[in-house]
C-alpha angles and dihedrals in degrees: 000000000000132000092252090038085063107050098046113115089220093064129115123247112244142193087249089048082057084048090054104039087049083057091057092044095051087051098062099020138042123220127298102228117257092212119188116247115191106220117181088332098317128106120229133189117232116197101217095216090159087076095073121107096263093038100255141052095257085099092081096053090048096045093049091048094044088045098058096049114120120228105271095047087055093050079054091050123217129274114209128195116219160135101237104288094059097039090059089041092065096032083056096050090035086053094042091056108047081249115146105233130198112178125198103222141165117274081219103045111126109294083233089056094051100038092055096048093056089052085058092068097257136132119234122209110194129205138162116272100206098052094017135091115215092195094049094045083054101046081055094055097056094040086058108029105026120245158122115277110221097200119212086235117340096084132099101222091038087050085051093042091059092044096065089075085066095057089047086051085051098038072050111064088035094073084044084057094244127126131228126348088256080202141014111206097204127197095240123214124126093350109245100118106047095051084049089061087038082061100037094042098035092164087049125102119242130226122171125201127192125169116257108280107040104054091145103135088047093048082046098056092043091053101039102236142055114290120172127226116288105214114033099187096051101138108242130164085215095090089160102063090048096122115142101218141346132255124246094235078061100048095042080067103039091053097060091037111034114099100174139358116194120168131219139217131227102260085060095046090055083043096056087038086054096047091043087047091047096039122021085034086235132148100215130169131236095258085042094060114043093093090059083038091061094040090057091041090064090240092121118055109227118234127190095286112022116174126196138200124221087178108183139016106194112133142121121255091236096056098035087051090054092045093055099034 
């Protein structure tokens, strides 16, 4: 692929994009830990992204985006669309960097997730999530204003960027003398990270898990093509799974990878935060936990080498204390 292939926006994310991208995010951050987890007998890998510097693994896709724009798009600064992870991925990058960041948030996204990404440097736009379009607010925003949009997951570096922590899951269970991963249990919102790991772990099984409500990406596979969530305004603790719809750069990925979706309630999700907690030792938020919340509901059948995302840790104490009672 050429210079100019690579940085067009149009392109398609790739396994060596993942390769590239893991090379920029070695450079700058070490490892999140893969730590063992026995279930039923079997023992499960679970990849500790909370313990990024923002709290999730949205960093990786953020850094690789922010770190191929060219030097007028970085005088013109970026706009990100997000729920509160992606949004300090990119303020961090965006910080890092000397980039000037304006992020199209919730006005009800978790007071923590806002606050933080605000003391990254960056600018928050706020709009309504039930009547409200993010992506709209953002177009607006560029057209206005001037600048690159950092999509939450339709995006091809972003895409790439999530899918380094599936090479580090792989690079992992080697030194434990293990091959794989067989199968690869993914946190499911908009869908950029699990078709990242489908790219970086092409022999891996892919199971998708999203919170009961907004079960868009599984509706959509069963029905072959993109449908949007059908209540908006469902309550769910997950608020970081709360996307409206996929993209089709996302989907493209998912149809050919994904082997199963299953969603997960509430109840499941505090059930997977309280064993992490007791167990792994590890502070992880409802939409960080519903793939570890599927796997201990029975709902996933285990193979040889299952790994398992706990993909984000920001929450308040307040919040975390009343979930796991």
């Amino acid at each position: 692929m050429t210079g100019q292939e690579l940085l067009s926006p149009n392109r398609k994310p790739t396994h060596e994009g993942v390769e590239r991208a893991m090379d920029k995010v070695a450079a700058i951050l070490p490892q999140t830990p893969l730590l063992p987890l026995e279930v039923d007998g079997v023992t499960i890998w679970c990849k500790a992204e909370m313990l990024q510097p923002i709290g999730a693994f949205k960093i990786r896709g953020a850094w690789h985006r922010l770190t191929d724009l060219t030097d007028d798009q970085r005088r013109k600064g970026v706009v990100g669309v997000s729920s509160g992870n992606h949004a300090q991925g990119v303020a961090w990058a965006a910080k890092r960097l000397g980039v000037a960041a304006t992020i199209v948030m919730p006005s009800n996204a978790p007071k923590m997730k806002l606050a933080a990404t605000r003391a990254l440097g960056a600018t928050v736009v706020l709009y309504d999530r039930a009547t409200e379009s993010r992506d709209a607010v953002a177009s607006g925003l560029i057209d206005r204003n001037g600048g690159t949009l950092v999509h939450a997951f339709g995006d091809p570096w972003v895409i790439e960027g999530q899918g380094s922590a599936g090479l580090e899951i792989a690079a992992q269970l080697r030194v434990f003398g293990l091959h794989g991963p067989d199968q690869i249990v993914a946190c499911c919102g908009g869908g950029g990270l699990a078709a990242g790991l489908s790219l970086a772990c092409p022999d891996a099984a892919m199971v998708i898990v999203e919170p009961e409500g907004w079960d868009d990406i599984i509706r959509s596979l069963e029905a072959g093509k993109i449908l949007p969530v059908e209540d908006l305004t469902y309550p769910t603790q997950c608020d970081a799974l709360q996307t409206p719809q996929t993209y089709p750069i996302n989907f493209e990925v998912l149809q050919r990878r994904v082997s199963k979706g299953v969603t997960v309630s509430t109840h499941e999700v505090a059930a997977a935060m309280r064993l992490a907690f007791e167990k792994l030792h590890l502070v992880v938020e409802p939409g960080g936990a519903v793939a570890l919340a599927a796997v201990l509901a029975g709902k996933v059948s285990l193979k040889p080498v299952t790994a398992v995302t706990l993909s984000g840790g920001n929450i308040d104490r307040e919040t975390f204390t009343q979930m796991i009672g």
